[in-house]
N, C-alpha and C positions, 0 to 999 in steps of 0.2 A: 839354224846354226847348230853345228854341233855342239854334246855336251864338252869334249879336249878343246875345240876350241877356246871355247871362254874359256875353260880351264887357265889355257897355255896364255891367254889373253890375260886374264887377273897375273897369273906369273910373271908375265913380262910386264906388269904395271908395277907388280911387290918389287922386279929384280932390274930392272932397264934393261935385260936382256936383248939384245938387235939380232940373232938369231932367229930368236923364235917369232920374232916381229913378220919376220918376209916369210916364214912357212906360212903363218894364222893371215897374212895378207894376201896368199893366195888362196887360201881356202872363203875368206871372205869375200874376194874378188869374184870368183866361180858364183857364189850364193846370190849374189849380188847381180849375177847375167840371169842367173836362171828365172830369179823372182822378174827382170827385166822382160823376159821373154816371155813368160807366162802372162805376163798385163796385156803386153804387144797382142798376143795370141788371144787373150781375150776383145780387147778395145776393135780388133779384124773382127770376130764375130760379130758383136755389137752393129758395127759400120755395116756389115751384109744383111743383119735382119732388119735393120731400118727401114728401109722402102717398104717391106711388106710390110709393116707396121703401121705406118703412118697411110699406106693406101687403102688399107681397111679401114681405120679412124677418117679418114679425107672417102670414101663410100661412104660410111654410115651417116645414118638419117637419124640417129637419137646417141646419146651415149653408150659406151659398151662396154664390157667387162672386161677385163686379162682374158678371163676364161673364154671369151667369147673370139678374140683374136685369134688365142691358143687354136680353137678348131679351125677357125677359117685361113689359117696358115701355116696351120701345122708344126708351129715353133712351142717349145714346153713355155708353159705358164712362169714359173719362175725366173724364165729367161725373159719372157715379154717385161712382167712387172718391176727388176731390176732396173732392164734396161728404159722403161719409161721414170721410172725415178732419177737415176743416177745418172743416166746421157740424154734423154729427150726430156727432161723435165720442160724449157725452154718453149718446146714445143704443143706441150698435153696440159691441158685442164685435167686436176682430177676433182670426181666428186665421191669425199668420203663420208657422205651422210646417212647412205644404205647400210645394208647389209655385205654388201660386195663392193668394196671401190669399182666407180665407172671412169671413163676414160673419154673425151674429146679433143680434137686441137684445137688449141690457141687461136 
């Protein structure tokens, strides 16, 4: 959010001003797609690297690392380990007893 906005925002709380209501309501509105869009845009990527994730985990014959996915599907490391926390949780065992969390399915 901008800093005028809150600005204009505390203003119209100190004043009841309904002018400045519908300006800071559309700039809020706008912020409010954008941050929408960006999630949307994210939670898409997620959904497409899935299957390659889970079909190396569903090959593997012992546990494995992020790092280990990383090469064998060419997706960045930080992207695998997010997404197996925060959307495939459901899905993955992890084991964080090593040195390096490893990873199987459920």
């Amino acid at each position: 959010m901008k800093k005028a906005s809150m600005e204009t925002l505390v203003n119209y709380i100190d004043t009841n001003g309904v002018e400045e209501l519908f300006a800071i309501k559309d700039e809020l509105t706008a912020e409010l797609a954008k941050g929408k869009a960006k999630a949307d845009a994210n939670r898409e990527v997620y959904a497409e690297i899935h299957d390659k994730v889970i079909a190396v985990l569903t090959s593997a014959t012992a546990p494995v690392t992020a790092q280990e996915i990383a090469d064998e599907t060419g997706i960045a490391r930080g992207k695998i380990v997010y997404g197996l926390k925060n959307y495939w949780a459901d899905e993955v065992v992890v084991d964080a007893t090593g040195k390096a969390n490893t990873y199987r399915l459920a």
